[in-house]
LOROSE-770140 format. One line per 4 residues: their letters; for each residue x, y, z of N, C-alpha, C. Coordinates in Angstrom, 1 decimal. Layout:
N
a) X:Y:Z:X:Y:Z:X:Y:Z  ...;
END
This chain:
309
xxxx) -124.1:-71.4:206.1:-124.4:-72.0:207.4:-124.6:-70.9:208.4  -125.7:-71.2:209.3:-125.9:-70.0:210.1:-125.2:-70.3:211.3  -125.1:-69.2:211.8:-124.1:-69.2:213.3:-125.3:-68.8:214.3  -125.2:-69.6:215.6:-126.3:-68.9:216.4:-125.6:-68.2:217.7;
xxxx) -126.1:-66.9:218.1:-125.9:-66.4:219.7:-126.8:-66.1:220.2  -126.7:-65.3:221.4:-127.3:-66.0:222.7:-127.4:-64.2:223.3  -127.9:-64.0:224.0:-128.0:-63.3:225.5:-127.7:-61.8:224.4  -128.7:-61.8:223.4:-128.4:-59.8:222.6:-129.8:-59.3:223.3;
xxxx) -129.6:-58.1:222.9:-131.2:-57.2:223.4:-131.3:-56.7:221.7  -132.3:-56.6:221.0:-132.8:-55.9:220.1:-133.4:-54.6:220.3  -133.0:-53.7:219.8:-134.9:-52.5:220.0:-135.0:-52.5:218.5  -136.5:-52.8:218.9:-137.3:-53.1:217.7:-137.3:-51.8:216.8;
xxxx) -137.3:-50.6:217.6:-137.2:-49.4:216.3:-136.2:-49.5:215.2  -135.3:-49.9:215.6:-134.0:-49.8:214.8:-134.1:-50.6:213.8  -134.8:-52.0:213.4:-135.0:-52.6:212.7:-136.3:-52.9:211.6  -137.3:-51.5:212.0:-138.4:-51.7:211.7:-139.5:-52.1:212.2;
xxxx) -139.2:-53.0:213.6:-140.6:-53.7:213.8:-141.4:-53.0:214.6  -142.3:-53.1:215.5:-143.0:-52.5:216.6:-142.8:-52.8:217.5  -142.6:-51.7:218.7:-142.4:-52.0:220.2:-143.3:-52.2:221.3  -142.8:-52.5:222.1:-143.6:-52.8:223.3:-144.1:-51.9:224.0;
xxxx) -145.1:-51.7:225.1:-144.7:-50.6:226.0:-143.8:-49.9:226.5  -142.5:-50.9:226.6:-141.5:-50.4:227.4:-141.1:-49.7:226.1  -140.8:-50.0:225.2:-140.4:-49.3:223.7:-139.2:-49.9:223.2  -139.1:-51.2:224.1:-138.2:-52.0:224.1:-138.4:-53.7:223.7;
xxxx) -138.4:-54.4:222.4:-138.6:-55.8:222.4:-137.3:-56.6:222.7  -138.1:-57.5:223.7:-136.8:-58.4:224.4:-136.8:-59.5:223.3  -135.5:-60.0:222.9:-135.4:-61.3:221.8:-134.3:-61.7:222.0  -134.4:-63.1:221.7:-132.4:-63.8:221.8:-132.0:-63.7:220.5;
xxxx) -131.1:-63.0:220.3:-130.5:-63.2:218.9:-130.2:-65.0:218.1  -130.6:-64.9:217.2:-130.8:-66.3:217.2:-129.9:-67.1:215.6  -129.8:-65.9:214.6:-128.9:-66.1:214.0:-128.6:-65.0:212.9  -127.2:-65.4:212.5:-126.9:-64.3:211.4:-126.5:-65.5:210.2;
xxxx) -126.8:-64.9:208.9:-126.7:-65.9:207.9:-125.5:-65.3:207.0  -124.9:-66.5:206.3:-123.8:-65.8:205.5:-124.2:-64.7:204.6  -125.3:-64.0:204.2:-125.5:-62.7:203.7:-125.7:-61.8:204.6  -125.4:-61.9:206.1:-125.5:-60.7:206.9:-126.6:-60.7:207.0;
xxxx) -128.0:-61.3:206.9:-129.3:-61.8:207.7:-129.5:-61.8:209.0  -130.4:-60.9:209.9:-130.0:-61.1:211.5:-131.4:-61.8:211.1  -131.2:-62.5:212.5:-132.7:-63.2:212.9:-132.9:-63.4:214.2  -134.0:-63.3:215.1:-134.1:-63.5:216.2:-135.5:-64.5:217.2;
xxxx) -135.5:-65.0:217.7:-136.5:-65.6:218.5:-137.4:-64.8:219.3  -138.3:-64.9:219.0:-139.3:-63.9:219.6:-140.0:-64.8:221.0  -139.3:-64.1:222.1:-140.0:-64.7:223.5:-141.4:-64.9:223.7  -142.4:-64.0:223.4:-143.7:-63.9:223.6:-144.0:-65.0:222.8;
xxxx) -143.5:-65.5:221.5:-144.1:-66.9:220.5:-142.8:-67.3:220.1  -142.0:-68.4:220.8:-140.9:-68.9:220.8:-141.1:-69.9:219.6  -141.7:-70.1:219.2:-141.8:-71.6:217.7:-141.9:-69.8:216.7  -141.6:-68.6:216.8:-141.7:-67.7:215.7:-140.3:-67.3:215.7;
xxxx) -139.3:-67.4:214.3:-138.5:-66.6:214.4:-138.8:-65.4:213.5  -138.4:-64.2:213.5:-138.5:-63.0:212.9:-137.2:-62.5:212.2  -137.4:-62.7:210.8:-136.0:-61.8:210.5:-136.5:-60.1:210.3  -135.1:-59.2:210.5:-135.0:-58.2:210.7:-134.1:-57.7:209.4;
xxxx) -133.9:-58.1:208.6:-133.6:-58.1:207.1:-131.6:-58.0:207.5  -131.3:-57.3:206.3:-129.8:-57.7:206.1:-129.1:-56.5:206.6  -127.6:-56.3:207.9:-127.1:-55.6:208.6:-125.8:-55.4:207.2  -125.5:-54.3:207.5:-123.8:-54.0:207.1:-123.1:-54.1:207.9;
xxxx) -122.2:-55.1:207.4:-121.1:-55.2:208.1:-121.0:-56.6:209.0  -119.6:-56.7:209.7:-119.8:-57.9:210.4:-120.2:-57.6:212.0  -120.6:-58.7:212.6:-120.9:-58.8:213.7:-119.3:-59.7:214.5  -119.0:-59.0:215.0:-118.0:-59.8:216.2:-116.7:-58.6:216.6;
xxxx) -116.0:-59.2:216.5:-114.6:-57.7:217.8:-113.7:-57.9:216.6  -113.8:-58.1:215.6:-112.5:-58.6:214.6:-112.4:-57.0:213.7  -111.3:-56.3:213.9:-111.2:-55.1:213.3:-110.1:-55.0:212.0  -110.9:-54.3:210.6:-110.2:-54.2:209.7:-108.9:-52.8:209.4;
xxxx) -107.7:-53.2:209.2:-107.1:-52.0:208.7:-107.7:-51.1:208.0  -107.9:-49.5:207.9:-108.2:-48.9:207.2:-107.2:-48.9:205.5  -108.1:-48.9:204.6:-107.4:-49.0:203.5:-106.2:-47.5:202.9  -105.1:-47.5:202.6:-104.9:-46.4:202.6:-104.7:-46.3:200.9;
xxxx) -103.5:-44.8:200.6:-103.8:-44.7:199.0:-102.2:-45.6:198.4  -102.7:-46.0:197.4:-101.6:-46.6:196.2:-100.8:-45.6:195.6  -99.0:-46.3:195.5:-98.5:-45.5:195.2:-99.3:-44.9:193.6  -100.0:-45.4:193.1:-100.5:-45.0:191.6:-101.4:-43.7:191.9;
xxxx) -102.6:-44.0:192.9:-103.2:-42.7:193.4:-102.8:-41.7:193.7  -101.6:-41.5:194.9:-100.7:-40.7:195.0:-100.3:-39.7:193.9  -99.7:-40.4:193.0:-98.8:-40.0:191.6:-100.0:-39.3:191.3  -101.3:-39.8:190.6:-102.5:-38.8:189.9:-102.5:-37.6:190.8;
xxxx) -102.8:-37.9:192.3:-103.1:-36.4:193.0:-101.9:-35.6:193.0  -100.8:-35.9:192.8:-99.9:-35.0:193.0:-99.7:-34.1:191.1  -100.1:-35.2:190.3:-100.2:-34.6:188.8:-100.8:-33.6:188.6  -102.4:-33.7:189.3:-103.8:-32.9:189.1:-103.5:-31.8:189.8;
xxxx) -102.5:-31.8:190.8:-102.5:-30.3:191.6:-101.2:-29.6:191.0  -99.8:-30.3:190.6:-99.4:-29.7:189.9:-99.4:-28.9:188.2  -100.7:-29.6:187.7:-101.2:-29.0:186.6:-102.6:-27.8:186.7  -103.3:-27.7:188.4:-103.9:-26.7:188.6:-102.4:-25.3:189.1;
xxxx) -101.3:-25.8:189.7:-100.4:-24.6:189.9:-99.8:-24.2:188.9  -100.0:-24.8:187.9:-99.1:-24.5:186.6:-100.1:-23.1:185.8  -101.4:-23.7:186.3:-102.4:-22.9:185.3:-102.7:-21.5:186.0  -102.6:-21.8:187.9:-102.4:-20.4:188.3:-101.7:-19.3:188.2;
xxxx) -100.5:-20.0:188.6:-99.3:-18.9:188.4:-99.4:-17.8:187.5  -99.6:-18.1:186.1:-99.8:-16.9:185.7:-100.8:-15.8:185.7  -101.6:-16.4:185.9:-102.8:-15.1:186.7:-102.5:-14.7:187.9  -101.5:-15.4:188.6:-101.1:-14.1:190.0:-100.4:-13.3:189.3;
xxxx) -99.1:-13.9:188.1:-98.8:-12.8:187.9:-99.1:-11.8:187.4  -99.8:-12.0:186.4:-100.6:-11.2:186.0:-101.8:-10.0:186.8  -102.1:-10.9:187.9:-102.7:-10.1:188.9:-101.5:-9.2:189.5  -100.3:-9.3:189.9:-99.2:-8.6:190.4:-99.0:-7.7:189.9;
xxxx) -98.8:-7.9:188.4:-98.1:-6.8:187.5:-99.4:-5.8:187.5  -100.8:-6.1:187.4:-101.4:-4.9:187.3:-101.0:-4.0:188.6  -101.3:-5.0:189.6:-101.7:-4.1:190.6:-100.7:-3.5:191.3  -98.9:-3.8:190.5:-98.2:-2.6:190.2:-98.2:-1.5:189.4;
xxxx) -98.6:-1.9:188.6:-99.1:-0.8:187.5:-100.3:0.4:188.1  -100.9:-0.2:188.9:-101.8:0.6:189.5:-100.8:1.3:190.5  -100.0:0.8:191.3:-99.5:1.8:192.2:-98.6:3.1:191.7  -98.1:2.3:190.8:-97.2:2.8:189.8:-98.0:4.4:189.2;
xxxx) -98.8:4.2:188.5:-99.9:5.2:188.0:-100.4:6.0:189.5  -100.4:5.6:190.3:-100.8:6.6:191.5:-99.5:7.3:192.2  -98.6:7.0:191.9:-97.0:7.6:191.7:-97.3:9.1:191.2  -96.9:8.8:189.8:-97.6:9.7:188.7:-98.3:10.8:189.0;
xxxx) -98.9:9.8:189.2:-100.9:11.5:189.5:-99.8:12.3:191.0  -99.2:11.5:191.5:-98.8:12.6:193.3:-97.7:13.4:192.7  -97.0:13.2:191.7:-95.8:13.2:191.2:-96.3:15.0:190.4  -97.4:14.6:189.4:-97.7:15.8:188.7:-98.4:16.8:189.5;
xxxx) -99.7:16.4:190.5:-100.1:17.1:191.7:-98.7:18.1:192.4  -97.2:17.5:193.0:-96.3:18.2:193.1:-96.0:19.2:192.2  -95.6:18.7:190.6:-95.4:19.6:189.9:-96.4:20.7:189.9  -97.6:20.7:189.5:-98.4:22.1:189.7:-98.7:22.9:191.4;
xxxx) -98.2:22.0:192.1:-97.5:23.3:193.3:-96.5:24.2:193.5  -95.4:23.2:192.8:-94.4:23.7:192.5:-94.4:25.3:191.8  -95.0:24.9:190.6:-95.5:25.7:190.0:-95.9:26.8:189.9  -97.1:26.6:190.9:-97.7:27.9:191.5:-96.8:28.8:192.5;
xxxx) -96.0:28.0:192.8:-95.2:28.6:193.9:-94.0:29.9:193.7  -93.6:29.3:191.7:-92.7:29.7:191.3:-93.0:30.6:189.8  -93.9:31.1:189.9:-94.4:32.0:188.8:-94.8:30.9:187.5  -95.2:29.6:187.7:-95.8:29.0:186.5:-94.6:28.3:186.2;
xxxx) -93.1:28.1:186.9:-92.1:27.5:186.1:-91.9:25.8:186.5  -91.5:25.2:185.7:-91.3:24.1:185.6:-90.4:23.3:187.2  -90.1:22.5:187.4:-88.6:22.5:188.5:-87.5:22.1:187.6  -86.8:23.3:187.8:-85.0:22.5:186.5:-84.9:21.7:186.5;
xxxx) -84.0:21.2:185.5:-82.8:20.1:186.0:-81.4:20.1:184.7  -80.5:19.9:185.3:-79.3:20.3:185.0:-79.0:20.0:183.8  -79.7:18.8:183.6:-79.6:17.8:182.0:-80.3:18.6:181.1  -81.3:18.8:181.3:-82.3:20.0:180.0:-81.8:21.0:179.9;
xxxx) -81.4:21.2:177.9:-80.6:22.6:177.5:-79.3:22.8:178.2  -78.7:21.9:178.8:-77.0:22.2:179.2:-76.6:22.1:177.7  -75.7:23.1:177.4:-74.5:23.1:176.7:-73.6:21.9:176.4  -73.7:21.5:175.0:-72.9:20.7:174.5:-73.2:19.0:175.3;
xxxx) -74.4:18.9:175.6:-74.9:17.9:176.2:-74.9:17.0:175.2  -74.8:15.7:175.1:-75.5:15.0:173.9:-77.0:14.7:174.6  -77.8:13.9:173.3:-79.2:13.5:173.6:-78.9:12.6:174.8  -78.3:11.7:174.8:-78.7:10.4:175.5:-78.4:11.3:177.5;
xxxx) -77.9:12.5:177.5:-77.8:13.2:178.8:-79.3:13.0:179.6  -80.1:13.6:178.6:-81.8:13.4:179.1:-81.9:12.2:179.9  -81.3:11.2:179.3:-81.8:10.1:180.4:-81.3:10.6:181.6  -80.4:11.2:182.3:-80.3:11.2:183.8:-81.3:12.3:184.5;
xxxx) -82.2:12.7:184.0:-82.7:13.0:184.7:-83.5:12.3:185.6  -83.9:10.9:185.6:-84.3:10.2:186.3:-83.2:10.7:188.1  -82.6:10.9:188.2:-81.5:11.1:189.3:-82.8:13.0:190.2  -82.5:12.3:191.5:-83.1:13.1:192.3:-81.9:14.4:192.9;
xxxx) -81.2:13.9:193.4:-80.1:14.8:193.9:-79.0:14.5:193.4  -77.6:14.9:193.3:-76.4:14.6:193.0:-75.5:14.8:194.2  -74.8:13.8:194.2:-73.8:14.0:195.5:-72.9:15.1:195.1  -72.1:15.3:196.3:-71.3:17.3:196.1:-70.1:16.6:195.6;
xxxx) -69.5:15.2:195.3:-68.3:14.9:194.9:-68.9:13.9:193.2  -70.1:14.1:192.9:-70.5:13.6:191.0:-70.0:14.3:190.0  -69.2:13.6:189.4:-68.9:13.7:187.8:-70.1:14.6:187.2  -71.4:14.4:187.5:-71.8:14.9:186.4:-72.2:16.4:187.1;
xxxx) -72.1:16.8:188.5:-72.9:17.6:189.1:-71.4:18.9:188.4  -70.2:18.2:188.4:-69.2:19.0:188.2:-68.9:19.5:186.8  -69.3:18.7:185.9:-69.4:19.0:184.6:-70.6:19.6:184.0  -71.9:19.5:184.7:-73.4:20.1:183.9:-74.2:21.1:185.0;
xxxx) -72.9:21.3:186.4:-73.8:22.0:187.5:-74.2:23.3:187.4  -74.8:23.9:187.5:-75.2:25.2:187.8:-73.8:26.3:188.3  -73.7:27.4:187.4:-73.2:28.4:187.7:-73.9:29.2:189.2  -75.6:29.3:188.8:-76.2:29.8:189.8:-77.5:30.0:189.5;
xxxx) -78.1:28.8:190.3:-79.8:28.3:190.1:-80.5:29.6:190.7  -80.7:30.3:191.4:-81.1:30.7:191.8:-82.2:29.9:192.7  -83.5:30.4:192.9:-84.4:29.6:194.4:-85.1:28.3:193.5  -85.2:28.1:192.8:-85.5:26.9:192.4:-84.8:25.9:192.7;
xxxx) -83.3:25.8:193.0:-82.6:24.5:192.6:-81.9:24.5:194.1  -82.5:23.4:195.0:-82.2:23.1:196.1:-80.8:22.4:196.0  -79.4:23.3:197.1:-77.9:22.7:197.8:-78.1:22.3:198.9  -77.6:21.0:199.0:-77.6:20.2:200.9:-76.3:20.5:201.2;
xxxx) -76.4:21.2:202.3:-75.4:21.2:202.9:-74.2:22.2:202.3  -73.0:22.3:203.2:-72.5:23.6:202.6:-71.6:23.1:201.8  -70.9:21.3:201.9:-70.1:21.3:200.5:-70.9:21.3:199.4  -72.2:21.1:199.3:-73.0:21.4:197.6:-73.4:20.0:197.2;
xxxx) -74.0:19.4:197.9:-75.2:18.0:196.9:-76.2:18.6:196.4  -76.7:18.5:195.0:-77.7:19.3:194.5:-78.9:18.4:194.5  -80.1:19.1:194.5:-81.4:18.2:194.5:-82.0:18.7:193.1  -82.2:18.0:192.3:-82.3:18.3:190.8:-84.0:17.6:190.6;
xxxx) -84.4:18.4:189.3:-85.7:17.6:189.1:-87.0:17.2:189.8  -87.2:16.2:189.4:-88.2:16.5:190.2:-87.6:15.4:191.9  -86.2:15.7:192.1:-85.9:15.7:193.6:-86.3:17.1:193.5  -86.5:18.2:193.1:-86.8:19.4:193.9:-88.6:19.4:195.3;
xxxx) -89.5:18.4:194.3:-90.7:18.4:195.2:-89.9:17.7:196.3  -89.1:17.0:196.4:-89.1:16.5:197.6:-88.3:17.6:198.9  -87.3:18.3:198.2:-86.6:19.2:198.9:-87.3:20.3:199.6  -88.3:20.6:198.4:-89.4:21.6:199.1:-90.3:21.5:199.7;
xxxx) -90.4:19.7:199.5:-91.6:19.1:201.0:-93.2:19.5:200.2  -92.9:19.2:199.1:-94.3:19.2:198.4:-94.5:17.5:198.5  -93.5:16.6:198.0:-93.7:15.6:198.1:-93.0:14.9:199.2  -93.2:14.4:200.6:-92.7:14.4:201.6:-92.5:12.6:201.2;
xxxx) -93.0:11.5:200.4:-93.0:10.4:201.0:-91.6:9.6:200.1  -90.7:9.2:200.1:-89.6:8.6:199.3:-89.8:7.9:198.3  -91.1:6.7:198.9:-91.9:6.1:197.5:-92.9:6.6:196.6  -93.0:7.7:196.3:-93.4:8.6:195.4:-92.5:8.7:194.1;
xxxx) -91.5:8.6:194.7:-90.3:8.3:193.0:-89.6:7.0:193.0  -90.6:6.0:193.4:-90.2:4.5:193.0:-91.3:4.3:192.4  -91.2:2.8:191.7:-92.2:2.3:190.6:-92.1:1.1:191.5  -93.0:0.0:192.0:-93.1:-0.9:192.8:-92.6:-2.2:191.6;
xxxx) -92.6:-2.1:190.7:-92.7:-3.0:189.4:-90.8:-2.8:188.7  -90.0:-1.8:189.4:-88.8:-2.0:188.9:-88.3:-2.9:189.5  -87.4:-3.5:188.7:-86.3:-4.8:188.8:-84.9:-4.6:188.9  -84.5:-3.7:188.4:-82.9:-3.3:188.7:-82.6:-2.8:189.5;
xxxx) -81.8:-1.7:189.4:-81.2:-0.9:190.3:-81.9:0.6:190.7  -81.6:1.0:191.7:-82.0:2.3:192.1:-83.7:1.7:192.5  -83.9:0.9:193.4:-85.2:0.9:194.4:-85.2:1.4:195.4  -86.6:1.5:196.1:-86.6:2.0:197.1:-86.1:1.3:198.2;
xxxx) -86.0:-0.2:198.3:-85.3:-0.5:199.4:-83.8:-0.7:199.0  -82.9:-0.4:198.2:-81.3:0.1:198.0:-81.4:1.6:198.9  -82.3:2.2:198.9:-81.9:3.5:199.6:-82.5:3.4:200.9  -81.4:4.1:201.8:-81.7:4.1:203.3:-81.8:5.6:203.5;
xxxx) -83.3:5.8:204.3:-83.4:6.9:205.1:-82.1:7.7:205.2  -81.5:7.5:205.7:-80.1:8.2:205.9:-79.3:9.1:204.8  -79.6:8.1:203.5:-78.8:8.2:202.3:-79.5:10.1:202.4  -80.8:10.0:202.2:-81.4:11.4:201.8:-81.3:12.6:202.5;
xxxx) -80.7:13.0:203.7:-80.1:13.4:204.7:-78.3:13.9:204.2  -78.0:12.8:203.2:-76.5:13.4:203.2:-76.4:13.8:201.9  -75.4:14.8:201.9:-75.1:15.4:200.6:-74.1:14.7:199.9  -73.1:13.7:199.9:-72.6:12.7:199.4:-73.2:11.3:198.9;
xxxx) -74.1:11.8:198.9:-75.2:10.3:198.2:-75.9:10.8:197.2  -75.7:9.8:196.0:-76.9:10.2:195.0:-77.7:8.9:194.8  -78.8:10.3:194.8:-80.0:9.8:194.8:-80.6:9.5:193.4  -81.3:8.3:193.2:-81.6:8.4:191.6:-83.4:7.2:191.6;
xxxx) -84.4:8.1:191.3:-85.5:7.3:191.2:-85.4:6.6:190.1  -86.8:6.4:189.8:-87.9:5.7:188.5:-88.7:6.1:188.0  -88.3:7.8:187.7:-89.1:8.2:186.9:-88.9:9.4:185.6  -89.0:9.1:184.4:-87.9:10.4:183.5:-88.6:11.7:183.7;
xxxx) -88.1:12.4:183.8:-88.6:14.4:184.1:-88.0:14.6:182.5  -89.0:15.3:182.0:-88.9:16.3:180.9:-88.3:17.7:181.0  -88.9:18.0:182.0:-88.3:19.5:182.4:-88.4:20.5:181.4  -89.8:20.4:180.5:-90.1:21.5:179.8:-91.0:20.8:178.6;
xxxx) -91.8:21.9:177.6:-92.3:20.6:176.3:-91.8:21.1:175.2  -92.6:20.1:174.6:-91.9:20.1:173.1:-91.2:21.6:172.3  -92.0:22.2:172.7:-91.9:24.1:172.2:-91.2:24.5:173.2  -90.4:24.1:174.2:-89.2:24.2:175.1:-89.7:25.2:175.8;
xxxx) -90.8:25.0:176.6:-91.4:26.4:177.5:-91.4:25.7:178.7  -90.5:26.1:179.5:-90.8:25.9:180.9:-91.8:26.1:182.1  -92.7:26.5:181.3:-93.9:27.1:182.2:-94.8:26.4:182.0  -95.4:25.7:182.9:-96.7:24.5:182.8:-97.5:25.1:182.6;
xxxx) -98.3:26.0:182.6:-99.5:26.5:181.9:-99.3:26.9:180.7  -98.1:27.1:180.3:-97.9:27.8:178.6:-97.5:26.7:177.7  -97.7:25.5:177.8:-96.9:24.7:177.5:-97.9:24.5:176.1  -97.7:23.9:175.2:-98.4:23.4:173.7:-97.4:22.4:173.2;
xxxx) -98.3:21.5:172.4:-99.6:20.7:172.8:-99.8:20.5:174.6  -101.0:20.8:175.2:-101.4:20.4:176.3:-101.5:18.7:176.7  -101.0:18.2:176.0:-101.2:16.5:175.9:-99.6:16.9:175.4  -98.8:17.1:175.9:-97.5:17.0:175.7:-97.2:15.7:177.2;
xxxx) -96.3:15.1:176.8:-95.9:14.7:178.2:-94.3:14.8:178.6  -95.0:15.3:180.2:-93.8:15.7:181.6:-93.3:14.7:182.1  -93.8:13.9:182.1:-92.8:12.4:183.4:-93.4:11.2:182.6  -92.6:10.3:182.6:-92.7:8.7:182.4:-92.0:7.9:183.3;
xxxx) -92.4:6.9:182.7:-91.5:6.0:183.7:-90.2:5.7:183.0  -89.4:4.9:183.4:-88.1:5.3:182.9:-87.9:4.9:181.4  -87.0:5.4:180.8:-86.5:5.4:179.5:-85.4:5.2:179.2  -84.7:4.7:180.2:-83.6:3.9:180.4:-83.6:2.8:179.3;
xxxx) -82.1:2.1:179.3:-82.3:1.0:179.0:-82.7:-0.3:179.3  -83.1:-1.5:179.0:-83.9:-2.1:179.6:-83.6:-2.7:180.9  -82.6:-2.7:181.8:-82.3:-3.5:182.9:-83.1:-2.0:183.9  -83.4:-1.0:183.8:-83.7:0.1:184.2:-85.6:0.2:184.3;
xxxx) -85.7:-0.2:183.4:-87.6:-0.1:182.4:-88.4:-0.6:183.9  -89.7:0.3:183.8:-90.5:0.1:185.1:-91.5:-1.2:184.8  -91.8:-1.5:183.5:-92.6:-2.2:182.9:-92.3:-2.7:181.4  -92.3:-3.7:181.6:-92.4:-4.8:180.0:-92.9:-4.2:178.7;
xxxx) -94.2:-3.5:179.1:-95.3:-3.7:178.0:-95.7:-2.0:178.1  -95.1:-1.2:178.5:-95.8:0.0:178.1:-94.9:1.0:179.7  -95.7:2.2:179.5:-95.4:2.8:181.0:-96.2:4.2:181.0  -96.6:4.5:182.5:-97.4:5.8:182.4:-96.9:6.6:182.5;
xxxx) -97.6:7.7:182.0:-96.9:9.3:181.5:-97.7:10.2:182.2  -96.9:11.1:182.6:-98.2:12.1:183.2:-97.9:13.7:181.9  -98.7:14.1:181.5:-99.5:14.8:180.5:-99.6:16.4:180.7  -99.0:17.5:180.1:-98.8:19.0:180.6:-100.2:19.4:181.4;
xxxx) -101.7:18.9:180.9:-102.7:19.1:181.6:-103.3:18.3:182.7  -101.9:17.4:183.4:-101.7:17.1:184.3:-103.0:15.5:184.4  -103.4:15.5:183.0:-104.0:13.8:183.0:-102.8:12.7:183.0  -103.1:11.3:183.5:-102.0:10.2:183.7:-102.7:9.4:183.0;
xxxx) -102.3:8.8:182.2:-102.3:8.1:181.5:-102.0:6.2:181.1  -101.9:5.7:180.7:-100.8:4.3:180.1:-100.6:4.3:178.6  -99.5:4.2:179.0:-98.6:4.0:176.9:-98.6:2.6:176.9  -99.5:1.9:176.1:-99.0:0.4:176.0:-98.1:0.6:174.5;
xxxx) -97.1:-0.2:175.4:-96.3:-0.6:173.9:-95.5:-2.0:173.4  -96.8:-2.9:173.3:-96.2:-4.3:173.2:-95.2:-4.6:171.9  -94.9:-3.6:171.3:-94.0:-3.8:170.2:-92.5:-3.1:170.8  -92.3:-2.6:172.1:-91.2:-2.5:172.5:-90.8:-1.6:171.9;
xxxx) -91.6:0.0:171.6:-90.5:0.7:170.8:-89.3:1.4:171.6  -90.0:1.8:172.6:-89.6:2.7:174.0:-88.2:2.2:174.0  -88.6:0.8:174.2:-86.8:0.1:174.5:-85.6:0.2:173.6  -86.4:0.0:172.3:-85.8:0.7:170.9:-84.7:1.6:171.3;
xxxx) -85.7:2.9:171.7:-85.0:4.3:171.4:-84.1:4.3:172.1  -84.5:4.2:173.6:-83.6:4.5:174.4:-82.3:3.7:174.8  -82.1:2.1:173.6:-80.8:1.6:173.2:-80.6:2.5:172.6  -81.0:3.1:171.4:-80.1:4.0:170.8:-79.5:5.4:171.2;
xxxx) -80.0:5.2:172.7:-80.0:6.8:173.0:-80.6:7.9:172.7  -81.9:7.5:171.6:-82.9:8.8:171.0:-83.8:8.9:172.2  -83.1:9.5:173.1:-84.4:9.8:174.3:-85.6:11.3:174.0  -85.0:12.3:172.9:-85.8:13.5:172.0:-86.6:12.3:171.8;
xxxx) -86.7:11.6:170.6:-87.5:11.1:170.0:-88.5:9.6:170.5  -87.8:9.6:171.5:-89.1:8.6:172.8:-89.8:9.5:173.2  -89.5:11.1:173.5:-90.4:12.0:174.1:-91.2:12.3:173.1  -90.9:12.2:171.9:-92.1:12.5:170.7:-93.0:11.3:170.2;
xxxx) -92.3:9.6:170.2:-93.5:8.7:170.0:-94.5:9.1:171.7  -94.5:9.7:172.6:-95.1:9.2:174.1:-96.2:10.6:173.3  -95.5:11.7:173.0:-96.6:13.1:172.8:-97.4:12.0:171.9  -96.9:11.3:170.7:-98.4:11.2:170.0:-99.1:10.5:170.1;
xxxx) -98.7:10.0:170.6:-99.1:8.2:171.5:-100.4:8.7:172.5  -99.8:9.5:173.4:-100.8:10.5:174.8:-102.3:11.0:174.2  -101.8:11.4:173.0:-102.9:12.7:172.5:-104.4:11.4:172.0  -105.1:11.2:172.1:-106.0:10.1:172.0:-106.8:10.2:170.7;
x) -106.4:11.9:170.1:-107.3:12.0:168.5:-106.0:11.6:168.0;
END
């Protein structure tokens, strides 16, 4: 049944038809039909009505609630986004761990850069460290060389210290903290920056933020990075240019046991001809050895591992 009103203005553009001069056709709205049909009486020939075909929507002041979502909808969108976070996550991590590994490897390169200043500085010699060739050492000693300085009151500075280093082997202060290793580039201000002997990718202990500015300043703190120093190669020559094999490797990352390890899956080495490298080792041998304490023989799978023939 149609409904009639009264007193509308039409413009005929809007509906299709053609306008007047004014650009305006005057009509009484005349009816809407239950399919949304407008219709109107045309003044100029009042016995004509004109329909203007079918409107959307209703005509009058009656406003609908906006529909909102079901708890069912809800539940899907919250599924579909927790099954896209599930799929990302591991590609951040995976993005993270490289681009530790990259920082990690630019460690390395500044690390061996120091060593061949050092170097030059000191007739071709290595920088000591107290652990390599001490007397009656066992193997598993090697591992401390990761330790930068020793405090003047360490067990081990008192049992493996120096008679008398001569100018290589930096003392803080007059009770005696020794700066060992390759803490020597930093003593000598070859390598001035602290995070140079952190690995951004370690998880345990001995990070760069456990140590405070301060700590490195006093001779009762020891200092201990993330990275193993060889302190000589395989043919026990302490002299970086005389060293054989030239693909021997000087630094890794640690060789610790695994609460210590810079990385899961491998770690970089920096190389007597001062190339840096990555040792991937998804079979975990690294972690092997150095449970058993064979840290000699982690320095020998890394040499043949390094050499690429």
């Amino acid at each position: 049944m149609a409904a009639t009103y009264r007193s509308k203005t039409i413009q005929a553009g809007l509906f299709g038809g053609s306008a007047d001069a004014g650009g305006v056709r005057q009509g009484a709205l005349y009816a809407v039909s239950a399919c949304g049909r407008l219709s109107y009486r045309d003044q100029r020939n009042p016995d004509r009505i004109r329909g203007v075909g079918c409107i959307v929507g209703r005509i009058g002041t009656t406003h609908e609630r906006a529909r909102g979502f079901t708890l069912i909808e809800l539940l899907v969108a919250i599924s579909v986004i927790a099954v896209l976070i599930s799929l990302m996550i591991p590609a951040i991590s995976r993005v993270r761990a490289t681009t530790h590994r990259v920082i990690c490897s630019s460690n390395v390169r500044q690390i061996g850069l120091g060593v061949a200043m050092y170097a030059d500085d000191y007739d071709g010699r290595l920088p000591r460290s107290i652990f390599v060739g001490a007397r009656d050492a066992s193997p598993d000693v090697m591992l401390e060389t990761i330790r930068l300085r020793l405090a003047s009151d360490s067990a081990l500075l008192a049992q493996y210290g120096p008679q008398g280093t001569g100018g290589s082997q930096s003392v803080v202060g007059g009770s005696g903290g020794l700066w060992d290793g390759l803490g020597l580039l930093f003593s000598g201000e070859y390598l001035v920056a602290r995070g140079v002997f952190y690995c951004p990718s370690h998880a345990g202990m001995n990070r760069l933020s456990d140590e405070d500015a301060s700590d490195w300043a006093s001779p009762t703190t020891d200092l201990i990075g993330n990275y193993q120093y060889r302190a000589q190669g395989p043919d026990g020559s302490d002299e970086l240019w005389r060293i054989e094999p030239r693909d021997a490797v000087l630094v890794s990352d640690s060789l610790r046991p695994e609460d210590e390890l810079n990385h899961e899956d491998g770690a970089n080495i920096l190389r007597a001809d001062l190339a840096v490298l990555w040792f991937a080792d998804p079979q975990q041998q690294l972690l092997a050895l150095s449970r058993s304490g064979q840290t000699p023989r982690a320095w020998e799978l890394l040499d043949n591992r390094a050499n690429p023939n």
